[in-house]
Structure formats: C-alpha cells, structure tokens
FIMAR-242900 format. One line per field, with one value per residue: y, z, x of N, C-alpha, C, O in turn. Coordinates in nm, 2 decimals. Each point is the difference from the previous one (the first is absolute). Layout:
nnorth (Y;...) $
nup (Z;...) $
neast (X;...) $
canorth (Y;...) $
caup (Z;...) $
caeast (X;...) $
cnorth (Y;...) $
cup (Z;...) $
ceast (X;...) $
onorth (Y;...) $
oup (Z;...) $
oeast (X;...) $
//
This chain:
nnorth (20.91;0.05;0.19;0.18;-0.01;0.19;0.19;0.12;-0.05;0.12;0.20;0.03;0.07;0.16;0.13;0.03;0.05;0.23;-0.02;0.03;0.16;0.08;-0.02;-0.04;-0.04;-0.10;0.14;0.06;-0.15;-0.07;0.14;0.08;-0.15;-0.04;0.17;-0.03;-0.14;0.12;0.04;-0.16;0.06;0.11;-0.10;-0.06;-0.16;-0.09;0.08;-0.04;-0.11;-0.20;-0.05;0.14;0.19;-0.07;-0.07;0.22;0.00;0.05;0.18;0.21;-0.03;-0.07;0.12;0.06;-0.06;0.14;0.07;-0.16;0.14;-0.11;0.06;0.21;0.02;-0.06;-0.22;-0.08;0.08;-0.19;-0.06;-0.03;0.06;-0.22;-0.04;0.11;-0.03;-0.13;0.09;-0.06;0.09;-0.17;0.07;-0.18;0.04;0.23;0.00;-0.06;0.15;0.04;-0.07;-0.07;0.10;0.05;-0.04;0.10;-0.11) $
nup (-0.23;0.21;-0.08;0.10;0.06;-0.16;0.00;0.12;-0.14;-0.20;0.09;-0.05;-0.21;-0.02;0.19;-0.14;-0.19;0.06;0.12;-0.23;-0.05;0.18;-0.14;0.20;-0.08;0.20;0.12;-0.11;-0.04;0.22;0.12;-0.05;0.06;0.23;0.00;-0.13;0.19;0.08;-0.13;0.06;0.22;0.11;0.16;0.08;0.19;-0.21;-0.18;-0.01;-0.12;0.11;-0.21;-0.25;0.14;0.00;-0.19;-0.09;0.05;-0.09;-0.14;0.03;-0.01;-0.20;-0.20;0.08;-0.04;-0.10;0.11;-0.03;0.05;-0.14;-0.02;-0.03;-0.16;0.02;-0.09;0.14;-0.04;-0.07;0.11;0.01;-0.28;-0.17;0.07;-0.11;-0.26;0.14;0.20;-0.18;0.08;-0.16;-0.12;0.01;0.24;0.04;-0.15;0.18;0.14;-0.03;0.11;0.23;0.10;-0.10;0.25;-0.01;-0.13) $
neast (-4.81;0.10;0.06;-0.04;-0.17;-0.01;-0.11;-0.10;-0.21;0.01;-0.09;-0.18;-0.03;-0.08;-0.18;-0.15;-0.09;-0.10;-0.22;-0.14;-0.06;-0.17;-0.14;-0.01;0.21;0.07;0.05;0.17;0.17;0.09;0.14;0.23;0.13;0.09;0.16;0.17;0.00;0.17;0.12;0.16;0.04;0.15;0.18;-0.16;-0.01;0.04;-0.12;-0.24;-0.08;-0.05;-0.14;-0.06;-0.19;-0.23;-0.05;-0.14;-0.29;-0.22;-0.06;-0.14;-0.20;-0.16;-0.02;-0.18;-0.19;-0.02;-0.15;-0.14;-0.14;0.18;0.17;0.07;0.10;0.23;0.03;-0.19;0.16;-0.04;0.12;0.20;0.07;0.03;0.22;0.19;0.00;0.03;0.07;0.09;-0.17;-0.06;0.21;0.17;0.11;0.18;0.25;0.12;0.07;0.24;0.16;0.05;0.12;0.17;-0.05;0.17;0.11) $
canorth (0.01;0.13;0.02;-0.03;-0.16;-0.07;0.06;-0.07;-0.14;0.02;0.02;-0.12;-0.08;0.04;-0.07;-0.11;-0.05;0.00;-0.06;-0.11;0.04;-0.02;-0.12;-0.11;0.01;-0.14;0.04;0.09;-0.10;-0.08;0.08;0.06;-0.09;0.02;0.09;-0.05;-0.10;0.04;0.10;-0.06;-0.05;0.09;0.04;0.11;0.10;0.01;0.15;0.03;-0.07;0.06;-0.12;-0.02;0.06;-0.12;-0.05;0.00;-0.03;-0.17;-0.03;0.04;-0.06;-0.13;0.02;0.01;-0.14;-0.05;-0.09;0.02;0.04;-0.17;-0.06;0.06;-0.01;-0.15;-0.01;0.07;0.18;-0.02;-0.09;0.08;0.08;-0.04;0.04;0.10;0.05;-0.11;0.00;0.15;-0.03;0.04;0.05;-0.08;-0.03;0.09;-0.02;-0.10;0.00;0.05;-0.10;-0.09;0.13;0.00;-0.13;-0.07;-0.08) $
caup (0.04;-0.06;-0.01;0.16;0.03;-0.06;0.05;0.15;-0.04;-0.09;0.11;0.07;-0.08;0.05;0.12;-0.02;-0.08;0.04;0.13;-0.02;-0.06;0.10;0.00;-0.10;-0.08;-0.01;0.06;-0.08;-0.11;0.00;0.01;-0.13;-0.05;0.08;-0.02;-0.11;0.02;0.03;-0.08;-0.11;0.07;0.00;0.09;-0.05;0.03;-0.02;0.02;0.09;0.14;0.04;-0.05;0.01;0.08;0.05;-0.08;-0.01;0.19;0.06;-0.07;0.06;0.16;0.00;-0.02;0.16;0.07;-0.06;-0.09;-0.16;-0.08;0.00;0.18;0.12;-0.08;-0.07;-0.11;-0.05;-0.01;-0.06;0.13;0.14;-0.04;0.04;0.15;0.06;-0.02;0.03;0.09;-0.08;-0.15;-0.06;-0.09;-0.05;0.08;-0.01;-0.14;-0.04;0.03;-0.12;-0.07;0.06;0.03;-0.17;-0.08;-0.02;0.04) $
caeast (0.14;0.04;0.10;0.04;-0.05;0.05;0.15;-0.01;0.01;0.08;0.13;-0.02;0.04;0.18;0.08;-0.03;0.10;0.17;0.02;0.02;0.10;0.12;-0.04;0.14;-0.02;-0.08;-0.13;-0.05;-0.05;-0.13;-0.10;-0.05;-0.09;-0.11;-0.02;-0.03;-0.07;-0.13;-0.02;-0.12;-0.10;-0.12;-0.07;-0.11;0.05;0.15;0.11;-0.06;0.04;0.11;0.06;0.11;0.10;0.01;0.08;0.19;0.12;0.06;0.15;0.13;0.02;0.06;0.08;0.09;0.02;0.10;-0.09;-0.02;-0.11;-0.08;-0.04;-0.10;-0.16;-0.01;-0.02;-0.14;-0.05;-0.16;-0.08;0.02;-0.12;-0.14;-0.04;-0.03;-0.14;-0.13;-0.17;-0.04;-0.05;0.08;-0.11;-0.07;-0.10;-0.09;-0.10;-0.11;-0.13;-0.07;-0.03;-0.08;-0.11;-0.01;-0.08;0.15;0.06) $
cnorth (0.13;0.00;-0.07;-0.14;-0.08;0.02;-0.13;-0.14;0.02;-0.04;-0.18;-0.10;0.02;-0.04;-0.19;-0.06;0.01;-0.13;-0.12;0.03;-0.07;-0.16;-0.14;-0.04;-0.09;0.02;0.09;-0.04;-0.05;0.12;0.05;-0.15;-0.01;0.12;-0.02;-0.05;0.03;0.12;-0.07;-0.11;0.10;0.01;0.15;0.14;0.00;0.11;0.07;-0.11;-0.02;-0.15;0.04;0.03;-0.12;-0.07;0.05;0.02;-0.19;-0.05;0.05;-0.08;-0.13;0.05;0.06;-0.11;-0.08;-0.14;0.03;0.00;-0.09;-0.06;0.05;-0.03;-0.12;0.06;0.04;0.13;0.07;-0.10;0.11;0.11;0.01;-0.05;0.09;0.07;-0.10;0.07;0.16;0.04;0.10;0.03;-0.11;-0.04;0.06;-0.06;-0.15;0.04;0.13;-0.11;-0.03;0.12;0.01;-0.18;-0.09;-0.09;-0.01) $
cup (-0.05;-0.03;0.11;-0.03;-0.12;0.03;0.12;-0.04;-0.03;0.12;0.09;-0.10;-0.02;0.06;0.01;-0.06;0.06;0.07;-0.08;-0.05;0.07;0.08;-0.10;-0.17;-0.07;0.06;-0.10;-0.07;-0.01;0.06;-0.14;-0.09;0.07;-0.04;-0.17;-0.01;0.10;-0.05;-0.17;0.04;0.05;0.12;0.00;0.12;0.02;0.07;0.13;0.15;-0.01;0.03;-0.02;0.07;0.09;-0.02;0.06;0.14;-0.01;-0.09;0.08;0.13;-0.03;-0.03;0.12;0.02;-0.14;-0.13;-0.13;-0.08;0.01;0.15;0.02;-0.11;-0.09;-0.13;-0.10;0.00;-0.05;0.07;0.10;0.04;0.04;0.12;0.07;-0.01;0.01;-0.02;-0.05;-0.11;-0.10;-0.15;-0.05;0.03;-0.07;-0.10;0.00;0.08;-0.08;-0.15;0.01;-0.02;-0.14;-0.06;-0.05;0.11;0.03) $
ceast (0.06;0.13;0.09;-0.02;0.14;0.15;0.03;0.06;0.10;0.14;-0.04;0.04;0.18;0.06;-0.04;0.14;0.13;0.03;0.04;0.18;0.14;0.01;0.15;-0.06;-0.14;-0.11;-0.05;-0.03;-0.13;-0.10;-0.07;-0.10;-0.10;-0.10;-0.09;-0.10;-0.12;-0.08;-0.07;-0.06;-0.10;-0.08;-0.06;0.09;0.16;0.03;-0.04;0.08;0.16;0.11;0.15;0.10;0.07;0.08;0.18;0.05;0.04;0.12;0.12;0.03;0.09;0.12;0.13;0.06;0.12;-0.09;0.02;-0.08;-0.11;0.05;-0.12;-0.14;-0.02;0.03;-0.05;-0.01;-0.14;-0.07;0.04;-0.09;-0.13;-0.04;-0.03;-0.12;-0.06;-0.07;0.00;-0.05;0.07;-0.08;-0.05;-0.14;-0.14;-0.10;-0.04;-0.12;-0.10;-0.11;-0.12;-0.13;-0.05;-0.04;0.10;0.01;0.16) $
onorth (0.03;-0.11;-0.11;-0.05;-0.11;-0.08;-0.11;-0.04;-0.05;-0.10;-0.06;-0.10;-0.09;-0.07;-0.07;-0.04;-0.09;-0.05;-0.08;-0.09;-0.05;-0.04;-0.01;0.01;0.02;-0.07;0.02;0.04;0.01;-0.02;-0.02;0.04;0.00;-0.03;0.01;0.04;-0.05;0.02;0.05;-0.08;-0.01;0.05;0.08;0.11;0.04;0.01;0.05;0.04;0.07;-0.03;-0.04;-0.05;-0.01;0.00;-0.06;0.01;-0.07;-0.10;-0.07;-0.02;-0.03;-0.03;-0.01;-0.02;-0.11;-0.06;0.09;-0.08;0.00;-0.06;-0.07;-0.02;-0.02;0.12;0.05;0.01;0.12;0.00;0.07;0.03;0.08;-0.01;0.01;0.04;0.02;0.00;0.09;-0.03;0.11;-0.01;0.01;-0.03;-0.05;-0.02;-0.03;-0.07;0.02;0.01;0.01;-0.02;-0.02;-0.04;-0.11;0.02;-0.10) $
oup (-0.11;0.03;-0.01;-0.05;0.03;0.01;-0.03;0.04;0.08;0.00;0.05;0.07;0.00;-0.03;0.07;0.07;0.01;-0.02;0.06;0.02;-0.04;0.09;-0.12;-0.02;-0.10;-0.05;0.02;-0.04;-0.08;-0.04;-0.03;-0.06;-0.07;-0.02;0.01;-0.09;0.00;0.06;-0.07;-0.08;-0.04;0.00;-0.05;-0.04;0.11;0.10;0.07;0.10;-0.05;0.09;0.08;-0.01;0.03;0.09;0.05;0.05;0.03;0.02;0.02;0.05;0.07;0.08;-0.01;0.03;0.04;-0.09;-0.04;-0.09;0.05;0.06;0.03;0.06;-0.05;-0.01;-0.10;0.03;0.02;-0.04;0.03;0.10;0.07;0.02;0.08;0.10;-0.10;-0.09;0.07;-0.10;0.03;0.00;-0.03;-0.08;-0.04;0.01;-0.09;-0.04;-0.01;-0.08;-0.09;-0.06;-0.01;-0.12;-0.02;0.11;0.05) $
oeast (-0.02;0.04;0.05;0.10;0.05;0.09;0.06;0.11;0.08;0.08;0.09;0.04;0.08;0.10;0.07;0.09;0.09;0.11;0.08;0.08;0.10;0.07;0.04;-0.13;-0.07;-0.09;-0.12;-0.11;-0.09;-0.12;-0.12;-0.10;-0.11;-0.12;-0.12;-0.07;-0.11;-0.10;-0.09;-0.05;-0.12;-0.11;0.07;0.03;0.05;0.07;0.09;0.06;0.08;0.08;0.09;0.12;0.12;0.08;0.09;0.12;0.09;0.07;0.10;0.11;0.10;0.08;0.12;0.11;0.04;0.06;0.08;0.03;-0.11;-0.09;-0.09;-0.10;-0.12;0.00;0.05;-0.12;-0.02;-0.11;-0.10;-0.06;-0.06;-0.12;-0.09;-0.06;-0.07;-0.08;-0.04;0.07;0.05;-0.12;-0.11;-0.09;-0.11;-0.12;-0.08;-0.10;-0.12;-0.09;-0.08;-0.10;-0.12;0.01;-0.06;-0.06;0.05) $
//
C-alpha cells in the first residue's frame, strides 16, 4: 500500500463520517455503537468491503421515511449486527481454526 492508497482511504473515511454526521441524532447513536461492535467483532473484511458504507444509505433512507432507529433495526443492535455478518468470517473464526490446525480443540 503506498502513500496515495492512504491518502485516498484517509479522504474516503472523511467523506464516510461526514455522511453519518448528517444522519438525525438517533441514527448516529446506534450507528457509532453498530460501528463499536463490529470492530470488536472483527469481520475480517470491515474496512475493505462495504458493510459500513452500507449501513449509513439504509440509515439515510429509513430515516427519509420519518422512522426511528429501533423501528427500522429492533431493539437488539448486536443481533442486527450479527445478522448482517452471518455469512462473513471474522477474526474469531480466523483464530479458532487456528486453533484446530495447532491440534486444539
């Protein structure tokens, strides 16, 4: 990765944040926790793909609609999560099969 590459991410994490920025007060709340949690959950390609960008269109859209944070995602904010990454592996994944390969159980 060169300079450029960081510079690049750098201006892409900016414009990231701005978009949550502009988001009602309540959607930012639970994004920045969403956010929290999946970061010490650890899907393996977070920053690469394009989950959280994700995140803040389907926030901005419900929020169009006049919704409320927990209308559009329930209660649970750590179930919602862990829906979203099901089917993604993540660093736990990684190190239990590290595990498995090192004779562990």
């Amino acid at each position: 990765m060169g300079i450029q590459d960081v510079i690049e991410g750098k201006k892409q994490w900016r414009a990231h944040l701005a978009r949550v920025k502009a988001l009602p007060p309540d959607y930012q709340i639970v994004y920045k926790e969403m956010q929290k949690y999946l970061f010490k959950v650890g899907p393996v390609d977070l920053l690469e793909g394009n989950l959280l960008s994700g995140i803040v269109d389907f926030f901005a859209e419900s929020a169009a609609t006049g919704r409320g944070v927990l209308e559009v995602i329930g209660e649970d904010v750590a179930a919602f999560c862990d829906e979203l990454i099901k089917d993604s592996p993540t660093y736990a994944d990684r190190y239990q099969e590290s595990l498995k390969d090192k004779g562990g159980h």
